[in-house]
C-alpha positions, -999 to +999 in steps of 0.1 A: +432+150+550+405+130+564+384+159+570+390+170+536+378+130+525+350+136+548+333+166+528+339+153+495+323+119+506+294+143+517+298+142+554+315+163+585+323+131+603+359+126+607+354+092+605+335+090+573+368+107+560+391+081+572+364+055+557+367+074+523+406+073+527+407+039+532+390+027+505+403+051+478+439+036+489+426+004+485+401+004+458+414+032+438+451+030+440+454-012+446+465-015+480+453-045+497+431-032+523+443-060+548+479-049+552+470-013+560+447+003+591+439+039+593+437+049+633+432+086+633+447+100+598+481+114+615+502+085+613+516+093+648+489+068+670+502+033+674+471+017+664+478+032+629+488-003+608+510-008+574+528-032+559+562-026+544+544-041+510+514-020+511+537+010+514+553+000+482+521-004+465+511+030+479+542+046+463+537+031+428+501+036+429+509+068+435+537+073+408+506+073+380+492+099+396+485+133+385+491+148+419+528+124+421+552+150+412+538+174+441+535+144+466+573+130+458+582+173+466+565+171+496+580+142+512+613+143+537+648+140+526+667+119+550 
């Protein structure tokens, strides 16, 4: 994904992607950018940050999306 971010920013830095991912959470879905960090755009490194209420706003945010019925699909079932 932040590859993806990267190119439509109009770079081939990975970090530039995780720059574009972080404020489209933040500035385009709400998210307050101080209760999430974006380490490496896996999720798996421990440096990767997010507060339980930032992952709520995420998931409303998201829920007005046009792209929310393929993203609530895609997601695990415990």
């Amino acid at each position: 994904m932040a590859c993806l971010a990267a190119v439509a920013s109009g770079s081939k830095d990975g970090e530039a992607g995780l720059v574009a991912e972080q404020q489209y959470v933040s500035k385009d879905l709400g998210v307050d950018p101080t209760s999430f960090f974006i380490f490496d755009g896996a999720g798996s490194d421990d440096r990767d940050r997010s507060a339980g209420s930032a992952m709520a706003a995420f998931m409303r945010a998201v829920d007005t999306q046009p792209f929310a019925a393929p993203f609530e699909a895609a997601l695990p079932t415990l």
